[in-house]
C-alpha positions as CSV (number, residue, x, y, z in Angstrom):
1,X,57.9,107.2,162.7
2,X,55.3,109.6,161.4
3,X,52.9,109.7,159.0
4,X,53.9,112.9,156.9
5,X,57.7,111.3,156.3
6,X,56.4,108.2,155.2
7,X,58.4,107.4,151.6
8,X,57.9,104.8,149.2
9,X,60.6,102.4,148.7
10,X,63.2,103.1,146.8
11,X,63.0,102.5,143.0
12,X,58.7,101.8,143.5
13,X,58.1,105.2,142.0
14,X,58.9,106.3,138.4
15,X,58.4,109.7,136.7
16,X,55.2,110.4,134.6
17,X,55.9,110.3,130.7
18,X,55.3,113.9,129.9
19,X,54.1,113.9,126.3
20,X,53.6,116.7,123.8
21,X,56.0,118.6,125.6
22,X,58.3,118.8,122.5
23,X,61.2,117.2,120.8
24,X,63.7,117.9,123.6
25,X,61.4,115.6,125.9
26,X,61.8,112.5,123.7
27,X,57.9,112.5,123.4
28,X,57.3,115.3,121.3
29,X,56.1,115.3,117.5
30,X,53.9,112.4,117.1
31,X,53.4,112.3,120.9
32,X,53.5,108.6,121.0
33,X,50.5,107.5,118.6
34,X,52.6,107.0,115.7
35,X,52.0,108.2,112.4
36,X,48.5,108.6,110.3
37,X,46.0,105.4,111.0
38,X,43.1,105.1,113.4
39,X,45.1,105.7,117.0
40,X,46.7,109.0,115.7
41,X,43.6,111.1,115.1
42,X,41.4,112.8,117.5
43,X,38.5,111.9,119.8
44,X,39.6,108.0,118.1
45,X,38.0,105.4,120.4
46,X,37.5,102.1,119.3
47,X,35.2,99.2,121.0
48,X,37.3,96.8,123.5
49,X,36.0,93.9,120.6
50,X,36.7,95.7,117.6
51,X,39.9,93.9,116.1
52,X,40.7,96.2,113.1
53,X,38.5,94.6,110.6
54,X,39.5,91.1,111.2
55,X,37.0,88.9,111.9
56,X,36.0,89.1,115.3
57,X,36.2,86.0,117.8
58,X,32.4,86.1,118.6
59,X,31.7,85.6,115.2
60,X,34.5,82.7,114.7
61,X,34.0,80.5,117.2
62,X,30.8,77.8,116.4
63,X,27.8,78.2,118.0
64,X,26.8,76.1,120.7
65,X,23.5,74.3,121.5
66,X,20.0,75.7,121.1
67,X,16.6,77.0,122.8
68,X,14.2,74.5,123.3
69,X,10.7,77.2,122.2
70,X,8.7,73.9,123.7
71,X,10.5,74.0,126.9
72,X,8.5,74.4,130.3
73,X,9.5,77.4,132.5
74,X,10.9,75.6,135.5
75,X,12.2,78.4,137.8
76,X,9.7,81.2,138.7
């Protein structure tokens, strides 16, 4: 066995989804993003937290506890 004829096992590989290629491809037109709305335009990135306008979960869940301004600094 050599290195250079080394193969990955069958069915591990699948072929890369060639999009924009045209209609005949099965990716064509829309190119996968769908029509109109935020994912279809150009240079469109949204933040990983951003939830579309719904409330988002840092802001639903409770806050917790609270900082003690009196409190001693303990660890140097």
């Amino acid at each position: 066995m050599k290195l250079g004829t080394l193969k990955p096992a069958k069915g591990a590989t699948k072929n890369r989804k060639r999009i924009g290629r045209g209609t005949g491809s099965g990716h064509g037109g829309t190119s996968t993003r769908g029509h109109k709305g935020q994912g279809a335009r150009t240079g469109s990135t949204t933040r990983p937290w951003f939830e579309g306008g719904q409330m988002p979960l840092q802001r639903r869940l409770p806050k917790r506890g609270f900082t003690n301004v009196h409190a001693k600094p303990w660890r140097s």
